[in-house]
C-alpha positions, 0 to 999 in steps of 0.5 A: 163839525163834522169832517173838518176843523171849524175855521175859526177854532182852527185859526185860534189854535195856530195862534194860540103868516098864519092866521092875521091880517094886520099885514100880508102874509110874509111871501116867499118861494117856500118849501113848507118844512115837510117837503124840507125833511124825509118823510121819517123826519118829518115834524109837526108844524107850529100853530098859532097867529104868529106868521113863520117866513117861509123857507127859500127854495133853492134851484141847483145848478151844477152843484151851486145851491141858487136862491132867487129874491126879487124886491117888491114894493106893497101896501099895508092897509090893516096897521092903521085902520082908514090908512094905506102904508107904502112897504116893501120886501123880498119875494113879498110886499113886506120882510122875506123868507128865510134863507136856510144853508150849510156850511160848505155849499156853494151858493149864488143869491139872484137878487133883483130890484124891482123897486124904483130906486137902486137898492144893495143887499147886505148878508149881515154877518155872513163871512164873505168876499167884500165883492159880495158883501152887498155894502154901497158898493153893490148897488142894485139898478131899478130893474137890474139883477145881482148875483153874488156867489160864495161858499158858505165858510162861516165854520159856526151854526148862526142866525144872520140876517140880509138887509139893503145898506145903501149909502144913506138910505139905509133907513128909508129902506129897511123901515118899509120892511126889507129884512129877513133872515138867515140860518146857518146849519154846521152839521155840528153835534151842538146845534144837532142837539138844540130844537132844528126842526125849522117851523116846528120847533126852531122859529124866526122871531124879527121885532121891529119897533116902527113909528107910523106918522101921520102922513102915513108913512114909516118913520125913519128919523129919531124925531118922527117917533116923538112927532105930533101924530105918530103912532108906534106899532112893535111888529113881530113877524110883521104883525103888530104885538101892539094890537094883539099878542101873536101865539105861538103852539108848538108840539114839542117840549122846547122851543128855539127863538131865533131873535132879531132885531130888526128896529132902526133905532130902538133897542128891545130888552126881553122877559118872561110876563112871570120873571121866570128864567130862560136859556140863551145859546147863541149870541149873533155869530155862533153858538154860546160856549154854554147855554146861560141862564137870564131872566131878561135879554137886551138886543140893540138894532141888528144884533140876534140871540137865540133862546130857548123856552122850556114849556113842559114845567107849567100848564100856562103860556109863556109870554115873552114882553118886549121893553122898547128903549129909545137911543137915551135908553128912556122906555118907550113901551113895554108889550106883550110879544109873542105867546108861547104854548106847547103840547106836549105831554113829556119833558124834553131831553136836558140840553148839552152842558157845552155848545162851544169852545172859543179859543181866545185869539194871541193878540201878541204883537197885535195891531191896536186901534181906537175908534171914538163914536161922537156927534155933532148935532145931527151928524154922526162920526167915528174918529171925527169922520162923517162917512156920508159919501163914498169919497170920504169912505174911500179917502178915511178907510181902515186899512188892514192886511190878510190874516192881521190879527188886530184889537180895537177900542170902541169908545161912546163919547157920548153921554146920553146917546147910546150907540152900538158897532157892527163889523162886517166880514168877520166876527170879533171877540169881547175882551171887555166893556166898561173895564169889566171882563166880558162875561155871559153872551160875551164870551162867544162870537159877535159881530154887532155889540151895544156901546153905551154911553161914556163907554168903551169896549174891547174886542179882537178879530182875525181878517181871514180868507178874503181880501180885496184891493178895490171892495171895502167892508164896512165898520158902523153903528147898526142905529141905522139912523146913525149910520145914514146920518155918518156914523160909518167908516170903510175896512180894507183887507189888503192881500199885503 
């Protein structure tokens, strides 16, 4: 950082579209990157088939940074040819722009619904007031604007993402294309030294694993992926890698990939076509205390990584694949992404040997708590709890207090159903999965982690900053689907 301590390294230490037509061009009020940097900074755009979201003009109004989103609804004619297909997205007809901020500034999100039915918008990740959050409580009216505002407080540089997360139609919503993404910067000398130049050398990368029914419509239950007529489209950017790989030319040696997976259900796993290894530095929710190198990278529904591809050792493309795994990890498709070239003619400088320093949290008298993800047919619980209505949510809430520091089990009692845990509000730590300590992306910051089946996960956290006697945050699985269909309880932080 630069002035100040990051936050949670603090707490620790006190306690020990260009160029497709396959969909509209991702809108937004956007500054290209040139108006984003001086003239002396100023980079060179990428190139390529690949659509880059726009970047989110900010208005300033006395010093609070505000960033203005309108739901919108849409069609697409170009994914199935002879088909019109309802979507929807922020500022746009399908996903958003990407909303770009620092840690410190004060912002306000003026959100309106333009759709026919309330929506919410939920800043997933983002460390803020549960009066903010934009879960089911932060219901938006046709017609009606929200204003939430906060100070960014996140103490980390992360990729996050916003996206509605209203009470059982998560998945009707966010299947129309409402997502995008968004990008914390703390100033810090780590992130400085990876590729940050927005457009240029530093790409969003949204994957969505979709299935169109034969009706037309996005699928947004597990069997309208398998139904008679369905055709499945993985979108990259909101165009379909299963038309044609998009490309990607970027000017520089290295290329970041802000990855997100934004699919329902599916989880993606990641490889170069040559099985050539490549550098992870981020998992969801900060900065990897090193850089790691994988040969392949599993992302389920929500989570994010950040990679980045060295492209001055071969004269060739990188492309990255995608194997798409459904919910009983049977491999639904594996395609060919995204494309990745370079023009430049010398090698990047070597990246930092440390990003991070994650200081483990004292869980010395800590609270401990288990939470058992479970089915019963199609209704999905955490603890025997379907949280299908605000009453059950309100009646079965986690109950905590400010600054608790607390260290949670999450078991899969499932055999064959793999699920996977987001907690809002803050991040958490792993402490193991399976028995095994935890190891690689593991070892930094997450707040969205995959549960396999007949598995339990260990993680800690802190409650820090906000508390509330009236707005909850939410525990859930991010299959969307499960979420809807029960699989969500409510976290009250109490201020005592």
């Amino acid at each position: 950082m630069q002035t100040k301590l990051k936050r949670r390294h603090l707490l620790a230490g006190i306690v020990g579209l260009a160029g497709s037509a396959a969909l509209v061009k991702i809108a937004g009020s956007g500054t290209s990157f040139a108006e984003e940097t001086t003239a002396a900074e100023a980079a060179t755009p990428a190139t390529g088939t690949l659509p880059i979201p726009d970047l989110l003009t900010a208005t300033d109004e006395d010093g609070v940074s505000v960033f203005t989103l309108g739901t919108q609804s849409g069609t697409n004619t170009s994914l199935i040819s002879g088909k019109s297909i309802t979507t929807a997205g922020y500022n746009g007809t399908f996903l958003g722009p990407t909303i770009k901020v620092t840690d410190g500034e004060t912002v306000r999100f003026d959100v309106t619904n333009n759709l026919d039915d309330e929506t919410t918008v939920h800043w997933h990740g983002l460390h803020i007031a549960p009066s903010n959050d934009g879960g089911p409580q932060n219901t938006i009216a046709a017609g009606a604007t929200w204003s939430p505002s906060t100070t960014i407080n996140q103490g980390e540089a992360c990729t996050l993402w916003y996206h509605p997360h209203g009470l059982g139609t998560t998945a009707d919503q966010v299947a129309l294309g409402l997502a995008g993404m968004m990008i914390v910067d703390d100033g810090s000398t780590a992130n400085a030294s990876l590729p940050n130049s927005y457009g240029a050398d530093d790409i969003p990368i949204i994957m969505q694993s979709t299935a169109i029914t034969s009706a037309a419509a996005f699928g947004i239950t597990n069997a309208s992926f398998t139904a008679s007529g369905v055709t499945l489209k993985f979108l990259v950017n909101g165009v379909s890698a299963t038309d044609e790989t998009p490309t990607l030319s970027v000017a520089y040696g290295r290329v970041r990939l802000r990855l997100l997976n934004a699919s329902l259900t599916d989880s993606i796993t990641l490889a170069l076509s040559d099985g050539a290894t490549f550098t992870q530095v981020a998992s969801d929710a900060a900065l990897l205390p090193s850089p790691i190198s994988i040969s392949s990278l599993r992302i389920s529904p929500g989570e994010r990584a950040e990679i980045v591809l060295d492209l001055t050792s071969s004269d060739a493309a990188a492309t990255l694949q995608a194997t798409v795994r459904n919910t009983t990890n049977g491999t639904r498709y594996t395609v060919s992404m995204l494309s990745v070239s370079s023009t430049a003619t010398t090698a990047a400088d070597t990246l930092p040997t440390t990003l991070n320093t994650v200081t483990a949290l004292d869980t010395t008298g800590a609270t401990s708590r288990t939470f058992t993800l479970s089915n019963s047919g199609g209704t999905f619980l955490i603890n025997g709890v379907a949280g299908t209505s605000m009453a059950t949510m309100e009646s079965n809430a986690v109950m905590t207090t400010l600054n608790a520091i607390e260290q949670w089990t999450i078991t899969n009692s499932s055999t064959t159903i793999y699920h996977n845990f987001h907690l809002h509000d803050v991040p958490f730590q792993v402490v193991s999965v399976g028995g095994v300590a935890a190891s690689g992306a593991n070892t930094g910051w997450r707040d969205t982690i995959e549960v396999p089946p007949s598995t339990s996960v260990v993680i800690r956290m802190q409650f820090t900053d906000y508390a509330d006697n009236e707005y909850m945050y939410m525990l859930h699985c991010h299959n969307v689907i499960h979420e809807d269909d029960g699989m969500m309880l409510a976290l009250m932080v109490m201020s005592s």
